[in-house]
C-alpha positions in Angstrom: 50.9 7.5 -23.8 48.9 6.0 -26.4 50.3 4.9 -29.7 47.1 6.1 -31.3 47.5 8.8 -33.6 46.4 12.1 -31.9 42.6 13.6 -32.6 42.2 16.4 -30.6 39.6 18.5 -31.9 40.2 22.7 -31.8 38.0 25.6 -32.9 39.0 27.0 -36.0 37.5 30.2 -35.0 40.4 30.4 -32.9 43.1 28.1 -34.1 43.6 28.1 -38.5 43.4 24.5 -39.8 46.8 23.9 -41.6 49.9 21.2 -41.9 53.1 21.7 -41.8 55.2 22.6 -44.9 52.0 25.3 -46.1 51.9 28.3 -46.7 48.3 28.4 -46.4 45.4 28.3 -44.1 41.9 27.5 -43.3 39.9 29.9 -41.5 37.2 32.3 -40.7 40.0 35.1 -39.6 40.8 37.4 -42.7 43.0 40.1 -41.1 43.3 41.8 -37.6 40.4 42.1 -36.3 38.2 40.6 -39.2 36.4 37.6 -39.6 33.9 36.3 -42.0 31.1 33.8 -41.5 32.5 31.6 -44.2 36.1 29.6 -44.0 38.3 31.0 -46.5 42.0 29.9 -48.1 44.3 32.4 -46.9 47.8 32.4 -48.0 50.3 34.1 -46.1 52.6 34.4 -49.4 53.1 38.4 -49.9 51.1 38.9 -46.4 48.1 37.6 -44.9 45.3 37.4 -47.9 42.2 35.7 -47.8 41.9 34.1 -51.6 39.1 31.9 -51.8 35.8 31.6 -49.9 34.6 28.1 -49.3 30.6 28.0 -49.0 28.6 24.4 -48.0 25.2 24.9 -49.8 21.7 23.1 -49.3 21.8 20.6 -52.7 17.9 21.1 -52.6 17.3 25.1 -52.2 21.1 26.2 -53.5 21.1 28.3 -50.4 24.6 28.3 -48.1 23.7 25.8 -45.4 23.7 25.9 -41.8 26.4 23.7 -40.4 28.7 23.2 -37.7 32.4 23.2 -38.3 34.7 20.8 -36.2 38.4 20.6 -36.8 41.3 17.7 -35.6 44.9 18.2 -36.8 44.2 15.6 -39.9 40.4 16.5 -40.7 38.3 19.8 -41.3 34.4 19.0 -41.4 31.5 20.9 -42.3 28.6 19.2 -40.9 24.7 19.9 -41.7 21.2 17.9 -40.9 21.5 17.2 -44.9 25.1 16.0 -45.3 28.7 16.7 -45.0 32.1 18.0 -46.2 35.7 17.1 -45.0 38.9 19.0 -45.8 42.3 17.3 -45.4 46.0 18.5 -46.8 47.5 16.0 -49.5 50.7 17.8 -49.2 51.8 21.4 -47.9 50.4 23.3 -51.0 47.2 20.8 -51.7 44.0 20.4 -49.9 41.4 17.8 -50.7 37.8 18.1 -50.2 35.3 16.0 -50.7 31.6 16.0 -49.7 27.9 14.1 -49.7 24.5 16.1 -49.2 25.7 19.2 -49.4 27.0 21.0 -52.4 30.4 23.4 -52.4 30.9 26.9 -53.6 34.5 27.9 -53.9 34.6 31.7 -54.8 37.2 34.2 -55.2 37.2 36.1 -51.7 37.0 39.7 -53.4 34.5 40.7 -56.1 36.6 43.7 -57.4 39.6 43.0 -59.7 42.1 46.0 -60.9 45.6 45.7 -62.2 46.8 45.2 -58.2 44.7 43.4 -56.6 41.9 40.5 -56.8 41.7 36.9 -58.4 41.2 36.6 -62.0 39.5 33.5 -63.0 39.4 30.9 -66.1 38.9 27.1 -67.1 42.5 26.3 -68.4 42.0 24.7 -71.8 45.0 22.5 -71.1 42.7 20.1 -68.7 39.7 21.7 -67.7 40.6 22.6 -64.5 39.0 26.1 -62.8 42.2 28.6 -61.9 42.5 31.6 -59.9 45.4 33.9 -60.3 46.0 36.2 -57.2 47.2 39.1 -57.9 47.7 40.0 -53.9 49.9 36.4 -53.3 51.2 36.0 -57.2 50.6 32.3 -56.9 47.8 30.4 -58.6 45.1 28.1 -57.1 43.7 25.5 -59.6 40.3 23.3 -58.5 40.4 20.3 -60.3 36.9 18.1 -60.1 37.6 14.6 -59.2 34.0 13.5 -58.7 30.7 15.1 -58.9 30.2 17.4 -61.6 30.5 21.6 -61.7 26.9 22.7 -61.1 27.6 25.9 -62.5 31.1 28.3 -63.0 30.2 32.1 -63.0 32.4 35.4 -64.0 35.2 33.2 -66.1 37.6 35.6 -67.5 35.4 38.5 -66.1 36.9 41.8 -65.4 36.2 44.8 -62.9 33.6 43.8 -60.4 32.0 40.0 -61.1 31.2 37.1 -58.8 33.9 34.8 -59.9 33.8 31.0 -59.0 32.4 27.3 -59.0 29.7 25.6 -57.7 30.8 21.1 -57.3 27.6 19.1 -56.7 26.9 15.2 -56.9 24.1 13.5 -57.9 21.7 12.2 -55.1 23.1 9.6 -53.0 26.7 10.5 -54.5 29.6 12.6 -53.6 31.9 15.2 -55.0 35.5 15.8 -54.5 38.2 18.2 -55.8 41.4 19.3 -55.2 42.7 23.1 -54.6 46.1 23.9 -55.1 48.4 26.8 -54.9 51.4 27.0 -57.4 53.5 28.9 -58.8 53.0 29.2 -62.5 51.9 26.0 -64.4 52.8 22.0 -63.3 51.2 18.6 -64.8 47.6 18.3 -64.4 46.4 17.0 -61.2 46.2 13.6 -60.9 45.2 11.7 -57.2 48.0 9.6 -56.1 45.7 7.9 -52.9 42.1 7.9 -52.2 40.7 10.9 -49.7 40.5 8.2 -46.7 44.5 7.5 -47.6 45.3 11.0 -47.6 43.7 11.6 -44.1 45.2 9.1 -42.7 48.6 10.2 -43.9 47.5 13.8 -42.5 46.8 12.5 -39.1 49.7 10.4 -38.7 52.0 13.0 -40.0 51.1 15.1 -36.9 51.1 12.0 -34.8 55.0 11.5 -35.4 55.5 15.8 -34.8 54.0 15.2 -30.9 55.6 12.3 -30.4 58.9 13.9 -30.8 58.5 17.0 -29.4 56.1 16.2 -26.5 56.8 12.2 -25.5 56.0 13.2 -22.4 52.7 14.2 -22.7 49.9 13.0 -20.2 46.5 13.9 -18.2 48.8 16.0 -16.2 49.7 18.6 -19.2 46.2 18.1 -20.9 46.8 21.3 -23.6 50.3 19.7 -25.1 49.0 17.9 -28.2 46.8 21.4 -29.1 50.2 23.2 -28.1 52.5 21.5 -30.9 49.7 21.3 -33.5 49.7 24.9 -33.4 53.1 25.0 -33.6 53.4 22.0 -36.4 50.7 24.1 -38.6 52.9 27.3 -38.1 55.6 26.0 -39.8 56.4 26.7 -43.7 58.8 25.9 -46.5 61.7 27.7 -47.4 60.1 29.9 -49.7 60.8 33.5 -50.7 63.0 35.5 -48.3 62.5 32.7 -45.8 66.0 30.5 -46.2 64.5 27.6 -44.0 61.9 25.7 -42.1 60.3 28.4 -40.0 57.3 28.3 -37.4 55.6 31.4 -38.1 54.2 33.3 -35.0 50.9 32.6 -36.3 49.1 32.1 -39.6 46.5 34.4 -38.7 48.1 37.7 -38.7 50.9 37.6 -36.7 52.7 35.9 -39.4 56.1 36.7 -39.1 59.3 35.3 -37.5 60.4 38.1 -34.6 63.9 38.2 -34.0 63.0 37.0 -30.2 60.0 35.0 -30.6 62.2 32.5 -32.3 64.6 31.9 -29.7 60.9 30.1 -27.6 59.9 27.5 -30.6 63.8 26.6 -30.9 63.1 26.2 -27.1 60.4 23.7 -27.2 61.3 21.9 -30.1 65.1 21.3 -29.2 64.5 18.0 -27.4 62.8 16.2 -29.8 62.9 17.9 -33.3 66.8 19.1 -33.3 67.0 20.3 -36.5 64.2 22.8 -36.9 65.1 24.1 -33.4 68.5 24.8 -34.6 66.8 26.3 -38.2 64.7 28.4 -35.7 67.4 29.8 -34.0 69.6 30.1 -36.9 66.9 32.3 -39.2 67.1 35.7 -38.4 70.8 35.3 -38.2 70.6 34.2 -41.7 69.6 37.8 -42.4 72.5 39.6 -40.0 73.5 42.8 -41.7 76.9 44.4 -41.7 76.7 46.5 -38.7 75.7 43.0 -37.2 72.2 44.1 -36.1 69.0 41.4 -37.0 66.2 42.2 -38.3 63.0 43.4 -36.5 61.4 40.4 -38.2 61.4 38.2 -41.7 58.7 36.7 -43.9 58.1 35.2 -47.1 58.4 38.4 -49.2 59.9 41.1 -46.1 62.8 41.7 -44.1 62.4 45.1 -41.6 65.5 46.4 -40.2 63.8 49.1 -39.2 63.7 47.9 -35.5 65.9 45.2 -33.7 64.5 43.4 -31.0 66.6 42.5 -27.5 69.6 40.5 -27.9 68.1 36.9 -25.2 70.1 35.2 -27.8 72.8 34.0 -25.8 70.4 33.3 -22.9 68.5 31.0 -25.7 71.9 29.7 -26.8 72.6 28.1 -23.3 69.3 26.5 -22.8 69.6 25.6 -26.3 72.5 23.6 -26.2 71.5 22.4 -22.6 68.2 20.6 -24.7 69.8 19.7 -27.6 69.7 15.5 -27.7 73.4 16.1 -29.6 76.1 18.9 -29.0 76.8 20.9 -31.7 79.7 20.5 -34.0 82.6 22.6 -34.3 81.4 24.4 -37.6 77.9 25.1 -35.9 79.8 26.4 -32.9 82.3 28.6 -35.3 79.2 29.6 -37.0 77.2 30.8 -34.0 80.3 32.0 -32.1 81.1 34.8 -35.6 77.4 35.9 -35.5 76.6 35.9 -31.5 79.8 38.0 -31.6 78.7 40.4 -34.3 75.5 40.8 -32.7 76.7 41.4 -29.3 79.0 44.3 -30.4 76.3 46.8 -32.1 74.7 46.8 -29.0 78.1 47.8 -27.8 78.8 49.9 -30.2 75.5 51.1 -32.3 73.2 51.0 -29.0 76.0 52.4 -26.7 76.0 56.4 -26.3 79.9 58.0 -26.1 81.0 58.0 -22.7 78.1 55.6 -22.0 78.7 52.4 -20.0 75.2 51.0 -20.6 72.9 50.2 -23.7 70.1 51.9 -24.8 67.0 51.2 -27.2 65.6 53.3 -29.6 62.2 52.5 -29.0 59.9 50.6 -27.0 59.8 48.3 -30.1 63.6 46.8 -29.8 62.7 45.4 -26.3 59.8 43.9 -27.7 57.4 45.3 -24.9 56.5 47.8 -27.6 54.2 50.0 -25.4 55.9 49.2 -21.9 55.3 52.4 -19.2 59.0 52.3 -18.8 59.1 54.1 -22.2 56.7 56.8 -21.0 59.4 59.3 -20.0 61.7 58.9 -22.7 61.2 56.1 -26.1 65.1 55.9 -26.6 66.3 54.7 -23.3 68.4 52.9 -20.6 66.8 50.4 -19.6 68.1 47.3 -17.1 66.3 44.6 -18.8 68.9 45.3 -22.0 71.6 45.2 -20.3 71.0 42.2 -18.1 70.1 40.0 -21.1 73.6 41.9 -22.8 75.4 40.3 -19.6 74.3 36.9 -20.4 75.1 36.9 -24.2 78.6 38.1 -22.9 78.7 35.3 -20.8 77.7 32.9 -23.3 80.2 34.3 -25.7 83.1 33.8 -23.4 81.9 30.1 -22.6 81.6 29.5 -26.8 85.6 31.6 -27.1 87.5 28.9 -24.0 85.3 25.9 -26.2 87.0 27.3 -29.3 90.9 27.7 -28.3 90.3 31.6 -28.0 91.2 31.9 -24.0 92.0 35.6 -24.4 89.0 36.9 -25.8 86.9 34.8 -23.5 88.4 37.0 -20.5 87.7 40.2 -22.4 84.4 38.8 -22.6 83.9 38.2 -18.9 85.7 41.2 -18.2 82.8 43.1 -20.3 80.0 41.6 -18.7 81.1 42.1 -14.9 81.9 45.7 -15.7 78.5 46.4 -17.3 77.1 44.5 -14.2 78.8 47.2 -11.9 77.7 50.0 -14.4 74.3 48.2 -13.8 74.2 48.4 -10.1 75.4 51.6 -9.9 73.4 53.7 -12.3 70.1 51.8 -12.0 69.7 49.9 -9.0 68.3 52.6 -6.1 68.3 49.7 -3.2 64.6 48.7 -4.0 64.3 48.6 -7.4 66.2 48.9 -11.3 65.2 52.5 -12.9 65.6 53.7 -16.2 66.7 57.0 -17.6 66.6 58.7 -21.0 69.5 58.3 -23.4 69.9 61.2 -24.5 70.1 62.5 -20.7 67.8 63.2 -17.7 66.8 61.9 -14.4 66.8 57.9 -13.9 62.7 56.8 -13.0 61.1 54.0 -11.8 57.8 52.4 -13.4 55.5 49.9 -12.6 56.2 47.4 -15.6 57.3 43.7 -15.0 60.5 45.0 -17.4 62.1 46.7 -14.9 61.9 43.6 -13.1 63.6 41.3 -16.0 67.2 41.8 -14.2 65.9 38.3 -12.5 67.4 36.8 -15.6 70.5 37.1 -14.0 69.8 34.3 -11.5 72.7 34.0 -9.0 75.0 36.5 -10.8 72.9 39.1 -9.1 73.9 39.7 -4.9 71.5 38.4 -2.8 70.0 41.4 -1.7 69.1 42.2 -5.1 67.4 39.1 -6.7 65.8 38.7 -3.4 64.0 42.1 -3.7 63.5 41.7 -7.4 61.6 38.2 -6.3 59.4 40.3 -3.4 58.4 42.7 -6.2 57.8 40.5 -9.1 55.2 38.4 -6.5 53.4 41.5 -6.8 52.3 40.8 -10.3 51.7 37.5 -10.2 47.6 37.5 -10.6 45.6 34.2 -10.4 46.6 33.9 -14.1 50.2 34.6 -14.4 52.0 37.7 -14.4 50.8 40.9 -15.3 53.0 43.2 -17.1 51.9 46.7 -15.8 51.1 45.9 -12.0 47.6 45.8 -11.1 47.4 48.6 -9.1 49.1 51.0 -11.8 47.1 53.9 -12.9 48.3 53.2 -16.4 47.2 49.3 -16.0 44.6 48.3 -19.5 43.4 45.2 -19.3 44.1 44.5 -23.1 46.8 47.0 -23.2 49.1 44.9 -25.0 52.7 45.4 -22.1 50.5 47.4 -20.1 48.6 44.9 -18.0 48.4 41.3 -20.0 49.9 38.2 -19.6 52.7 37.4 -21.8 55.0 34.5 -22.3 58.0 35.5 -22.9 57.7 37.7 -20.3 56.9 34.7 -18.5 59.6 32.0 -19.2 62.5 34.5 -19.1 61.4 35.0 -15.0 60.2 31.6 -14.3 64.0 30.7 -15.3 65.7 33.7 -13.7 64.1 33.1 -10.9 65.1 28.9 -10.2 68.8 30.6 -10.7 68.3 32.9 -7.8 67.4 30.3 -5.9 63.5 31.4 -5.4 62.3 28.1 -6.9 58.9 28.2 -5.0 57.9 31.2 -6.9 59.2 30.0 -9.8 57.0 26.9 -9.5 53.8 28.7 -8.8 54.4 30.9 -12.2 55.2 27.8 -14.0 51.6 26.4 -12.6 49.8 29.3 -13.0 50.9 30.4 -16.9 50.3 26.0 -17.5 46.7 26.2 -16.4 46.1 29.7 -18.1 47.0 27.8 -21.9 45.2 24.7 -20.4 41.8 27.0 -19.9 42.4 29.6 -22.3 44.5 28.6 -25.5 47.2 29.9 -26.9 46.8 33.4 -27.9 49.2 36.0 -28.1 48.7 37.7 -24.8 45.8 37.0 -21.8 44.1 39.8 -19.6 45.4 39.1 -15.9 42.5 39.5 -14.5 39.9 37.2 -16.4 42.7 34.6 -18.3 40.7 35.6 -21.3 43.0 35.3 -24.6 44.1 38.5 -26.1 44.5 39.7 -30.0 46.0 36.6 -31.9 44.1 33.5 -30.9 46.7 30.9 -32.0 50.5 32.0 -31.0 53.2 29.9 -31.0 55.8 31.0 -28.7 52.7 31.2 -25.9 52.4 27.1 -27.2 56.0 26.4 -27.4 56.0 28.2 -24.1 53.9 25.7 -22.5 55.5 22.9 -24.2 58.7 24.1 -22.5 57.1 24.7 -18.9 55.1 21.6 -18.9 57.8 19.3 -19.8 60.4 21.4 -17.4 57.6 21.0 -14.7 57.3 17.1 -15.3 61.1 16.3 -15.6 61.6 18.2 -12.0 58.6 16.0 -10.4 60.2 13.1 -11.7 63.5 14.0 -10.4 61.8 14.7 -6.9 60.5 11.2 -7.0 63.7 9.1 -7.9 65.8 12.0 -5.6 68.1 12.7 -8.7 68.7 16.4 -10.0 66.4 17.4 -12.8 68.6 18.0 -16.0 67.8 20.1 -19.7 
């Protein structure tokens, strides 16, 4: 691997240019399903809001110029037959920009200001710098000229509907350069601490240290893994708001939340080489555990929603987690872990578990996390296998984290649970060819064609052979030339970009690729491993993929599909290297 620092170049039409630590983002996407023909600031402070609109304009005619935008993790550029601009992060809350030959308009995204919503705009008499105050984000953004001169500054202190905004320009042959900054409510004027070439630099090898710790191994053979951990370095905020730590967001497009599941993947990927914010990862949504001992559907910077759970993989995680960790955990983590794992273990038991009920049930399609799943068709609050299984492993864990701890008798009642629900498993859901589900609230158990009736494979070699070997001969059903499809093919109720009715997912994914090596049906394992790898490798990292085509689905720039990857490729690499030396492959 080179000792270079990285420069791999990404479209930000699918990818927002960002650094770790902000709260902010470059890009031409606005909201689901809108994008503008002009990068914009978005802050993802109170939401997703696009704040200011940031226009490159012909210096000769005033006119927005045509250019070309090319991005690498340290540099942004806007590039034009008349000149340039470059953007580049000082620091997590301040972009530089700096430009020759072209001229920059930086304007408040919305015309329209009310009492709720909309940018009001001044010149701060304290030191002449230009200030927006977002009412949508409640944080400021303040343009301070460092070069160059302000062309013109329209709509200052305007109310209702105005164009509101700066134009920088230089002189001919010169440049221009400001800074943009979001903040809270007033700090010291701005004052450069390094020159723009400095603070690039500083950008790019900033990222550089990121990959080399959480992808060392990274070669020719895994060509996506450097684009993989700058979309998940770029995720990642400061503790700010309802957030109580480092957290990779799922995206900072919209997606820009922390899902009590997704999280368990980044933790994942990063454990190896970036310990900490695995563990910070994992730990989050516990951080917001309420007293029934439920997590939240999801947390962001100004919103916690308990108004779903999603499916409790958090003791599979746990395992894997401590299996990648470079250092065990201490006794305090492991006390720590060991009260909430436990809390959230029993309101599945007891919240999600019917009277006179041996198995689980969800609510909704929504707490499995396959919101839209055909499973769900007959009945949304259901039994469903998939629960259960991952319910059996979080038992299991729990009675491996009790003996660890000195508890010995609550680590058998913990076994004891998990190979009773395993019988109630088998014998209420498995019909010899296949895992059912049935309505909680009572009816008739029915099959589907979704790859979750399938996800008992996480159970490896806990499951009798004749079961995980079926499982396996069905789930090679769905594997397309792209990776697994989650409604099978040949359903009726099969949409290509039906969310878990047809597309690609990873979770999906790395939860069978693993249950699967444990049942001893490596070779399939392997070509889903290969398959999923080349599908990121071709088509990025976006939320979901049709099966069919590989062509990325909804969010452009997910992270659990990168730190999926991250976790596949280097799993893929450490098993080839094994092969070659003839030792075992290890975490």
């Amino acid at each position: 691997m080179s000792a270079d620092p990285p420069d791999t170049a990404f479209s930000v039409h699918d990818i927002p240019f960002s650094a770790y630590g902000s709260w902010f983002g470059i890009s031409f996407v606005l909201a689901e399903n809108t994008r503008s023909e002009d990068l914009h600031l978005v802050s993802h402070q109170n939401g997703m809001h696009a704040v200011l609109r940031l226009v490159p304009l012909d210096t000769a005619t005033g006119e927005r110029a045509e250019t070309s935008v090319r991005a690498t993790p340290a540099l942004l550029g806007w590039t034009a037959a008349e000149g340039r601009a470059h953007l580049a992060y000082e620091s997590p809350d301040t972009v530089r920009v700096r430009g020759t030959g072209l001229s920059l308009r930086i304007t408040a995204a919305a015309q329209a200001l009310t009492p709720f919503s909309g940018a009001y705009f001044y010149r701060d008499p304290v030191d002449g710098a230009h200030t927006f105050s977002s009412y949508e984000t409640g944080r400021r953004y303040r343009i301070t000229v460092l070069s160059g001169a302000v062309a013109e500054a329209f709509g200052s202190e305007a109310l209702g509907s105005a164009d509101r905004g700066l134009t920088v320009t230089a002189e001919a042959g010169g440049s221009w350069e400001v800074a943009v900054e979001e903040l809270d409510s007033a700090r010291p004027p701005y004052r450069p601490s390094a020159a723009f070439g400095q603070v690039e630099e500083a950008a790019r090898r900033a990222f550089a240290a990121f990959a080399a710790a959480v992808a060392p191994w990274r070669s020719a053979d895994t060509p996506a893994a450097e684009l993989a951990a700058y979309v998940v370095w770029s995720a990642t905020v400061r503790p700010a708001g309802l957030v109580t730590r480092p957290a990779v967001l799922m995206s900072k497009h919209w997606m820009d939340k922390v899902w009590s599941w997704d999280h368990c993947f980044n933790a994942l990927a990063l454990a190896p080489g970036s310990p900490g914010l695995a563990w910070d990862q994992f730990s989050l949504p516990f951080d917001h555990q309420d007293e029934t001992g439920a997590l939240p559907d999801s947390v962001t910077h100004s919103e916690v929603l308990y108004n779903f759970v999603k499916p409790p993989i958090h003791g599979w995680a746990l395992r894997r987690l401590r299996d990648r960790l470079p250092e065990p955990l201490g006794p305090a983590e492991l006390a720590q872990i060991y009260g909430r794992l436990t809390r959230w273990t029993d309101f599945w038991l007891t919240a999600r578990r019917a009277p006179a009920s041996a198995l689980p049930h969800y609510q909704h399609g929504n707490d499995s996390g396959w919101d839209n799943a055909t499973t769900f068709d007959p009945a949304r609050v259901a039994v469903t296998a998939d629960l259960t299984a991952v319910l059996i492993l979080q038992l299991d864990e729990l009675a491996r984290l009790a003996a660890e701890l000195g508890f010995p008798d609550e680590a058998r009642r913990r076994t004891e649970a998990a190979d009773a629900l395993q019988r109630a498993l088998l014998d209420e859901l498995w019909d010899g060819e296949r895992f059912l589900s049935r309505p909680a609230l009572g009816g008739s158990p029915t099959p589907s064609a979704s790859l979750l009736d399938l996800m008992p494979i996480v159970l490896g070699d806990r499951l009798p052979p004749e079961v995980r070997d079926r499982l396996a001969d069905r789930i090679a059903t769905h594997l397309t030339a792209f990776g697994l499809a989650t409604e099978h093919p040949g359903s009726p109720h099969y949409e290509p970009d039906g969310y878990w009715r047809g597309p690609v997912w990873a979770p999906a994914t790395v939860l069978i690729e693993d249950g699967l090596r444990r049942a001893g049906h490596e070779r399939l394992a392997d070509e889903i491993s290969a398959r999923f790898r080349t599908l990121c490798e071709t088509s990025g990292f976006a939320e979901n993929f049709d099966a069919l085509t590989g062509r990325g689905l909804r969010d452009r720039a997910y992270t659990w599909t990168a730190s999926s990857y991250l976790l596949l490729a280097r799993d893929h690499l450490h098993r080839r290297a094994a092969a070659a030396s003839g030792t075992a492959a290890t975490a």
